[in-house]
DOZA-144625 format. One line per 4 residues: number of its first residue (from 1); their letters; for each residue x, y, z of C-alpha. Coordinates in steps of 0.25 Angstrom, whole numbers, plus 5000, padded with zeros to 4 digits. Example, Ala and Ser with C-alpha at 12.3 -4.5 7.8 and 13.67 -1.06 7.14 Angstrom:
BEGIN
1> AS> 5049/4982/5031 | 5055/4996/5029
// end
This chain:
BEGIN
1> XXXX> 5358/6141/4599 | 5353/6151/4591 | 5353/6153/4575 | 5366/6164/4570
5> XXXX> 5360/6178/4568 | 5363/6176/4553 | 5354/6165/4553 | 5342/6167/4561
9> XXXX> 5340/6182/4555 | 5336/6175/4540 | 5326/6165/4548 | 5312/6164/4544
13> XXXX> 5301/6166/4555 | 5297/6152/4560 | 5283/6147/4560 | 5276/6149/4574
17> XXXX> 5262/6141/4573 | 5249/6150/4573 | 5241/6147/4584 | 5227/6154/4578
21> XXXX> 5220/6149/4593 | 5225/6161/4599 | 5223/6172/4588 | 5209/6181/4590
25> XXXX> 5204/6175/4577 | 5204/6161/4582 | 5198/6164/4596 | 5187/6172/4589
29> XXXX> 5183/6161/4581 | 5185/6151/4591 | 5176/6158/4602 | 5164/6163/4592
33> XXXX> 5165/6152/4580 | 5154/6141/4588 | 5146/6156/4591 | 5144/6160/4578
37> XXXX> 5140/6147/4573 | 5129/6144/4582 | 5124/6160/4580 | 5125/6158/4567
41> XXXX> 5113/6145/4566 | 5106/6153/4577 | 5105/6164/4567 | 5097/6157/4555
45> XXXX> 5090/6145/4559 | 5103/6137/4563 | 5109/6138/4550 | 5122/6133/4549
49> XXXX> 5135/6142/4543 | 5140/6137/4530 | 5149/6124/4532 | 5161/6131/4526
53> XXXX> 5160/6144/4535 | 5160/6134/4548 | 5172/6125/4543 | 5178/6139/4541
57> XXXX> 5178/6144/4556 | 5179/6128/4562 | 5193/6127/4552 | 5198/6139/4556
61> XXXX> 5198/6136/4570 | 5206/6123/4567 | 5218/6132/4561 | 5231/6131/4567
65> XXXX> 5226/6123/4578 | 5237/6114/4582 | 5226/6102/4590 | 5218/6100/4573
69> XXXX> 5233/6095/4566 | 5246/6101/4562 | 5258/6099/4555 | 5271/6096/4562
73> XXXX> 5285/6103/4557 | 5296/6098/4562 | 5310/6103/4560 | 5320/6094/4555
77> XXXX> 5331/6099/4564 | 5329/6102/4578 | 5314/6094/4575 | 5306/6104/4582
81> XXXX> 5292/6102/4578 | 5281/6112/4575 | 5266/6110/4573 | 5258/6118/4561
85> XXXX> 5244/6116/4563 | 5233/6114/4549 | 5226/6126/4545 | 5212/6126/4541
89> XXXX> 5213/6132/4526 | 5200/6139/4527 | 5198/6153/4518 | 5188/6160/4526
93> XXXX> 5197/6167/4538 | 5207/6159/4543 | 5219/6168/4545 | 5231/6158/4543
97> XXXX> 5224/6149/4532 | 5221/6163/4525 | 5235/6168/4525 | 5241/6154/4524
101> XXXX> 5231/6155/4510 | 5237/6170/4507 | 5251/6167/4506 | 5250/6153/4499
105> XXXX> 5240/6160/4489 | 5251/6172/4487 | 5264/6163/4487 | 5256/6152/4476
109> XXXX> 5250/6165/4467 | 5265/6174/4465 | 5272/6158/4464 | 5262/6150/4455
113> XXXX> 5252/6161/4448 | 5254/6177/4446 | 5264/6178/4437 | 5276/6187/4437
117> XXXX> 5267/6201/4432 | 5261/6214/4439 | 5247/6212/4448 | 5236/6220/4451
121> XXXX> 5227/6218/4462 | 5211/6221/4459 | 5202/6223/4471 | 5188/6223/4468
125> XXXX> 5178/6223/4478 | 5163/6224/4477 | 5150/6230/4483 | 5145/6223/4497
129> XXXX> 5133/6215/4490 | 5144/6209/4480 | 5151/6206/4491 | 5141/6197/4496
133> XXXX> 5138/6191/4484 | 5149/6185/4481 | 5155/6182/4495 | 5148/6169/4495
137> XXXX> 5145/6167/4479 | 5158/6161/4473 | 5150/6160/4458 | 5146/6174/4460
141> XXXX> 5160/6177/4463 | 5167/6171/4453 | 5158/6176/4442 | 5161/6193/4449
145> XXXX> 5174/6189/4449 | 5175/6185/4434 | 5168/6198/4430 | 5178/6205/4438
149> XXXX> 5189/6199/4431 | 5184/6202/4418 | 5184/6217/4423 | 5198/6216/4426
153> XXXX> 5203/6207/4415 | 5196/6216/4405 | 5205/6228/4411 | 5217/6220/4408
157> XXXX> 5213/6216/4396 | 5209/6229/4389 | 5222/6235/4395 | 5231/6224/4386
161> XXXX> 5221/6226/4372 | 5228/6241/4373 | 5242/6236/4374 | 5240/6227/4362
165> XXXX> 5239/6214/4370 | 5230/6203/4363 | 5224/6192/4371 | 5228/6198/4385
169> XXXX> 5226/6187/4398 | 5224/6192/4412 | 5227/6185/4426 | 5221/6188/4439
173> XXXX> 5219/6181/4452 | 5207/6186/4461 | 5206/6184/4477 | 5193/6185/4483
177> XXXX> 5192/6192/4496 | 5182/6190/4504 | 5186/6200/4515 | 5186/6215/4519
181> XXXX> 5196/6221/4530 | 5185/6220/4541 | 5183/6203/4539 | 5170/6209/4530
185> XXXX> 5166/6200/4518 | 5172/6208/4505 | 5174/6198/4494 | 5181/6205/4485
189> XXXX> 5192/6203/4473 | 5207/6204/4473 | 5211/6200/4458 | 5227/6200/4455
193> XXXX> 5227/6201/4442 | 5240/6202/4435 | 5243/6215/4431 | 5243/6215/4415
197> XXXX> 5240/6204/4405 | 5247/6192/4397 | 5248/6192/4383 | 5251/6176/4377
201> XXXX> 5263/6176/4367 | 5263/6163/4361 | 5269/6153/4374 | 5269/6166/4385
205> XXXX> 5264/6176/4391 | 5267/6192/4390 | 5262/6200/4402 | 5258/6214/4400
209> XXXX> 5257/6225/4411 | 5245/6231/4413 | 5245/6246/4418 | 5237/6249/4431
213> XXXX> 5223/6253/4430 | 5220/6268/4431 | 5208/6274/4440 | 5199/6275/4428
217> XXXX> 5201/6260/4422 | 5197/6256/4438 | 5186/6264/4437 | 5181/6256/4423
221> XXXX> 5185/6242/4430 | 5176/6243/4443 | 5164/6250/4434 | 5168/6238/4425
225> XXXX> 5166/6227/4437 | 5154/6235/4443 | 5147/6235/4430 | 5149/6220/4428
229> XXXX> 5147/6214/4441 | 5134/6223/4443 | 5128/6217/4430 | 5133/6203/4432
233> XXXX> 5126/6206/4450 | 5113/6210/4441 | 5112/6200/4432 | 5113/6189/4444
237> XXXX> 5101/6198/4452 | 5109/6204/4462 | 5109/6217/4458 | 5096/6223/4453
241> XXXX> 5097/6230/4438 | 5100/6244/4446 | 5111/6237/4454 | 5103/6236/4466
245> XXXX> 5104/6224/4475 | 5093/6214/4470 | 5083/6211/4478 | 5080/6197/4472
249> XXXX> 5096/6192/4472 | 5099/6178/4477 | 5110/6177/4489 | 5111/6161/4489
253> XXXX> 5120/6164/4502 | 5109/6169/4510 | 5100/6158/4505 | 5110/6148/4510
257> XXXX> 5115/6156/4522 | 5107/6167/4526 | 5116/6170/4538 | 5130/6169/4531
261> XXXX> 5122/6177/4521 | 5121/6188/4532 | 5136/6188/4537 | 5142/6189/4524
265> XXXX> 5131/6201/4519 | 5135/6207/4534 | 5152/6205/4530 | 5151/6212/4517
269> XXXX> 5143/6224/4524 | 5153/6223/4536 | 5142/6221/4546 | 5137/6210/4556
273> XXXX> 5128/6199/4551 | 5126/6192/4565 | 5125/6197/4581 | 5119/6207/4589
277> XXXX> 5127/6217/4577 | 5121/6211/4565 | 5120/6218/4555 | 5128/6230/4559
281> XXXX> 5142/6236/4553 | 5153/6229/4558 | 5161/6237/4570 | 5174/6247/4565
285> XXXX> 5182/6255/4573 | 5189/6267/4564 | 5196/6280/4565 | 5191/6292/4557
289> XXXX> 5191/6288/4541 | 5201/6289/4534 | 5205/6300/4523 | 5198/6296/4510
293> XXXX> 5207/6287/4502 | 5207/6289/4486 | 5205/6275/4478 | 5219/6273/4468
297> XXXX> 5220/6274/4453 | 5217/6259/4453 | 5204/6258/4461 | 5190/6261/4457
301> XXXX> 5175/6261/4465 | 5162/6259/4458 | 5150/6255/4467 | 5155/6244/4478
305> XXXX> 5165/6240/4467 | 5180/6243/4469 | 5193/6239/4461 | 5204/6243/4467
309> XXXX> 5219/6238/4457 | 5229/6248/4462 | 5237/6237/4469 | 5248/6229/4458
313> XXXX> 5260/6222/4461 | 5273/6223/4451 | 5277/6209/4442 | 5290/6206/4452
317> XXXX> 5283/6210/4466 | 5280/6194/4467 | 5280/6197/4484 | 5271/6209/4482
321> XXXX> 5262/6200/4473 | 5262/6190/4486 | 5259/6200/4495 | 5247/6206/4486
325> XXXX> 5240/6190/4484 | 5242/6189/4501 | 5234/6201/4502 | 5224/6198/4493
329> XXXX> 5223/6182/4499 | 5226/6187/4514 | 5215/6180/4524 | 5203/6187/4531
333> XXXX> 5205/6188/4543 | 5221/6195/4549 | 5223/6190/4563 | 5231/6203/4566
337> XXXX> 5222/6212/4565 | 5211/6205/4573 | 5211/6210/4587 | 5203/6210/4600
341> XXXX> 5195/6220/4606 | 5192/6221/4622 | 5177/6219/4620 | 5182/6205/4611
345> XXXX> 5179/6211/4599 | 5187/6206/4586 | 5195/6219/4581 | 5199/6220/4566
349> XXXX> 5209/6227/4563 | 5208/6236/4549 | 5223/6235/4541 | 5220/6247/4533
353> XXXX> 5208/6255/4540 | 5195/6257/4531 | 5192/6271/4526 | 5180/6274/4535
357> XXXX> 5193/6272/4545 | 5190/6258/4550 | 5202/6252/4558 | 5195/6240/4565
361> XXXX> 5183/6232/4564 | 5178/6225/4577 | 5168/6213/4576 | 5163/6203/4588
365> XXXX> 5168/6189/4587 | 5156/6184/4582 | 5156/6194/4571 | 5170/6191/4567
369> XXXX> 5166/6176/4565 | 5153/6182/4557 | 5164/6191/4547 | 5172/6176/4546
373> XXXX> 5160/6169/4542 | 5158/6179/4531 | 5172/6178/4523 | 5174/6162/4523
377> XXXX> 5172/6160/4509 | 5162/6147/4503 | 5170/6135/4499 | 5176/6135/4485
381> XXXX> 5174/6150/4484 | 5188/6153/4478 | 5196/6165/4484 | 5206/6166/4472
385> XXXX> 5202/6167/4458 | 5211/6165/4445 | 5211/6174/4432 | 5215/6174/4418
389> XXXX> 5228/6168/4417 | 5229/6164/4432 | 5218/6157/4430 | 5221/6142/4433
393> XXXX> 5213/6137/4419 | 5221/6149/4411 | 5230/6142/4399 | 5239/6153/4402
397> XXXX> 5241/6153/4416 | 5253/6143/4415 | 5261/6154/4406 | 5260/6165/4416
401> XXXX> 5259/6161/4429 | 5273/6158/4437 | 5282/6147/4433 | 5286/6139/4441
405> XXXX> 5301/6139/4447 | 5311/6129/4440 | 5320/6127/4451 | 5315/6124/4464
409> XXXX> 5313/6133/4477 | 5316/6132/4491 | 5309/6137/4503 | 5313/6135/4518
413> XXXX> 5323/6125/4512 | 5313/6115/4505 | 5313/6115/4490 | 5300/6117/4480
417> XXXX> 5297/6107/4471 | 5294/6115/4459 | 5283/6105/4453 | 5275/6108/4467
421> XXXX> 5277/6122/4466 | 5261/6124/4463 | 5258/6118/4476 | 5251/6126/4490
425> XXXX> 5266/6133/4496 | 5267/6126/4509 | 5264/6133/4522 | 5277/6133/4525
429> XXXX> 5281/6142/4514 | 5270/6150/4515 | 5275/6154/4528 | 5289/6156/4524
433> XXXX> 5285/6163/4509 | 5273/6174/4516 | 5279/6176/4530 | 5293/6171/4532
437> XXXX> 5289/6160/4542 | 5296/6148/4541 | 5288/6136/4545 | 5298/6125/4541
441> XXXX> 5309/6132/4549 | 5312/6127/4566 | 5311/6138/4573 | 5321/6132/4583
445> XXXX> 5332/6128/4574 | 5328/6133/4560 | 5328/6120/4555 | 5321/6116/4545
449> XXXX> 5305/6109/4549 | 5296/6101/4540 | 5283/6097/4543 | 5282/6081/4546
453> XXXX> 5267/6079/4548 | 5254/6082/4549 | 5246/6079/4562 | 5230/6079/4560
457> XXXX> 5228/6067/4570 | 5221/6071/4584 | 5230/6061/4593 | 5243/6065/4585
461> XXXX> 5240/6080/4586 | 5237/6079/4601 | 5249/6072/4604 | 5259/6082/4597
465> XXXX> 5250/6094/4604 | 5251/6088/4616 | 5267/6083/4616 | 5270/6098/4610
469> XXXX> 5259/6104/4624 | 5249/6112/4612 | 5235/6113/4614 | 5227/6100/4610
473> XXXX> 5216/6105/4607 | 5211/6115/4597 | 5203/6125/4600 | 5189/6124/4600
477> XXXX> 5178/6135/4597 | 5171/6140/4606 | 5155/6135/4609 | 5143/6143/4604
481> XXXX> 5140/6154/4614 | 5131/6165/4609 | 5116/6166/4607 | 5112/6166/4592
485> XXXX> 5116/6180/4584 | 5104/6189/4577 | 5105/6188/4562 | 5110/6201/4551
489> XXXX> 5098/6207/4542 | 5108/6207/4530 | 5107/6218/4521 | 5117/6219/4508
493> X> 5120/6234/4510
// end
């Protein structure tokens, strides 16, 4: 008997389990993972790929994978049981650990951290051989990104002296972006900051807004950045005193991986390190280029170097603000824009074309697992920075970040303790909060489901595949096949 119309229109979508097995992405992986690996020792004296990259690719291939564990839900009405497979957590290119990360980052920063003020985003990106430096450098990084901040704090800051304000504090949050549109290494900057500084008061905190940055204060900024980050390259050899490239610079990646070395040097240049197009450009199709675009008020140039602050979200535009912070934390790789071609050719799909008209990019299977090598970050290299006043050591943070709710919330029916609120939100309400999907709901009777176990033991997770007639075995990569690859003459320009 079916649900009354009154009823069923203000139900949630119900969760249909994933089953990344059949999407191109996985099947690509799959069929050219064991190739790569074995071109890839073929090409320098059998040396092996970092340990973190290959944990990467063999991790990914076990998430969502019903035959390696799962949950089971089961509703408490009609009892009807669902099975929610692990994930495998990586940061690299995953598509559902990368958007499962996205929204819990977003839900936990507007709930718990980013207080109830106006936010501009900063973009800085940087020239290529920068690029490279710090893709695989997290000291090197962190000391740019400091310098950076400094920049930008000091904008702030000088702004608040004009309007009388003493002791101005500053909070920013910065996510570090390791990708461009065409899966090319691009580590640049996205720093939130809030939009305006605090002044203390004896026990609290007064906010002061800020007005935007006009087209000849962006001009000042990124002169500011070049001029500091181009003394502080000089100063550690890689740039010579005329701001050439130095000859004598060390590169600590290419003495421990040469070859890894190569295909990140290729990713930031948007060639090919490995196979019979080494060291070409990577393959676009375009239409004619499009009209020339002129750069906002609040975007400036210089040299490689461009800020770009002409995007702020209002005080009370808390979804806005979510929205923004998935953006900025959204995974590398978008399943829906991948595609096929009929010579079995991966097909990327551009969501905004590049200037020269660029719609598409188009890369062979093995060159798509070389671009996915390239962006998996090196363990504790930490994607998210905290500033000022969001900074978890700041004495002040406690005065101005959220508080937290007195009473209690509830969602799909269960209720919040308010002492755990600080905790990881649950999948479940993930789901629920980013895409309206109720997992804890039956999509037979609508009653209510709860998970009752997990299953990680081999005989118990075959016997409940079997009895419910699912695959049970995982799918397994496919043998080595092809004879070794020639090897890229890296060059940084």
């Amino acid at each position: 008997m079916g649900l009354p119309a009154h009823v069923a229109t203000k139900l949630s979508p119900t969760y249909e389990r994933r089953r990344p097995e059949e999407t191109l992405f996985y099947k690509t992986v799959q069929e050219n993972w064991k190739t790569f690996e074995a071109n890839w020792q073929s090409n320098f004296d059998r040396a092996a790929l970092p340990k973190y990259v290959v944990k990467e690719f063999e991790e990914y291939l076990k998430c969502g994978i019903l035959a390696h564990g799962f949950l089971r839900v089961r509703c408490e009405g009609c009892e009807h049981e669902k099975l929610v497979a692990f994930s495998c957590k990586r940061r690299g290119f995953c598509p559902s650990c990368g958007g499962k990360r996205m929204a819990e980052t977003a839900a936990h920063l507007v709930d718990h951290v980013i207080p109830e003020v106006p936010v501009r985003q900063w973009v800085l990106s940087m020239p290529i051989p920068m690029r490279y430096w710090l893709s695989s450098n997290p000291k090197l990084t962190t000391q740019v990104l400091k310098r950076i901040i400094r920049v930008i704090d000091g904008y702030y800051k000088n702004k608040a002296k004009t309007m009388s304000i003493e002791k101005p504090k500053t909070g920013a949050i910065t996510f570090l972006q390791r990708f461009g549109s065409a899966l090319n290494l691009n580590l640049h900057f996205h720093i939130l900051y809030l939009d305006g500084v605090y002044e203390q008061c004896e026990d609290h905190m007064i906010f002061h807004r800020i007005f935007p940055p006009q087209k000849h204060e962006m001009a000042e900024l990124v002169k500011l950045i070049h001029k500091r980050l181009t003394v502080f390259f000089i100063k550690k050899g890689y740039l010579d005193e005329d701001h050439s490239l130095s000859d004598g610079a060390s590169d600590p990646l290419a003495e421990q991986n040469p070859l890894l070395a190569q295909c990140i040097a290729a990713s930031v240049q948007n060639r090919i390190a490995l196979g019979d197009r080494a060291g070409q450009k990577i393959r676009k199709f375009m239409i004619h280029p499009l009209e020339v675009t002129h750069p906002t008020s609040q975007c400036a140039q210089m040299r490689g170097f461009s800020l770009h602050g002409a995007v702020a979200v209002p005080a009370k535009k808390r979804d806005r603000l979510e929205k923004l912070i998935r953006y900025v934390a959204r995974p590398s790789v978008a399943l829906s824009r991948m595609s096929q071609t009929s010579q079995g050719d991966i097909q990327i799909t551009l969501k905004k074309p590049f200037s020269d008209g660029t719609t598409h990019i188009v890369f062979t299977p093995m060159e798509l697992i070389e671009k996915l090598v390239a962006l998996i970050p090196q363990p504790r290299m930490h994607m998210v920075r905290f500033h000022g006043l969001l900074a978890p050591n700041s004495k002040l943070r406690s005065k101005v970040i959220p508080k937290p709710k007195e009473q209690s919330e509830t969602i799909d029916g269960g209720a919040i303790d308010p002492h755990q609120r600080k905790r990881k939100m649950s999948w479940a309400k993930l789901l629920k909060r980013t895409f309206n999907i109720d997992v804890l709901t039956c999509s037979l009777c609508s009653g209510s489901c709860k998970i009752i176990s997990a299953i990680q033991d081999k005989k118990a997770i075959t016997k409940i595949l079997s009895h419910l007639d699912l695959p049970l075995e995982a799918p397994q990569p496919h043998e080595a096949r092809a004879p070794p690859q020639q090897s890229f003459n890296f060059e940084y320009l």
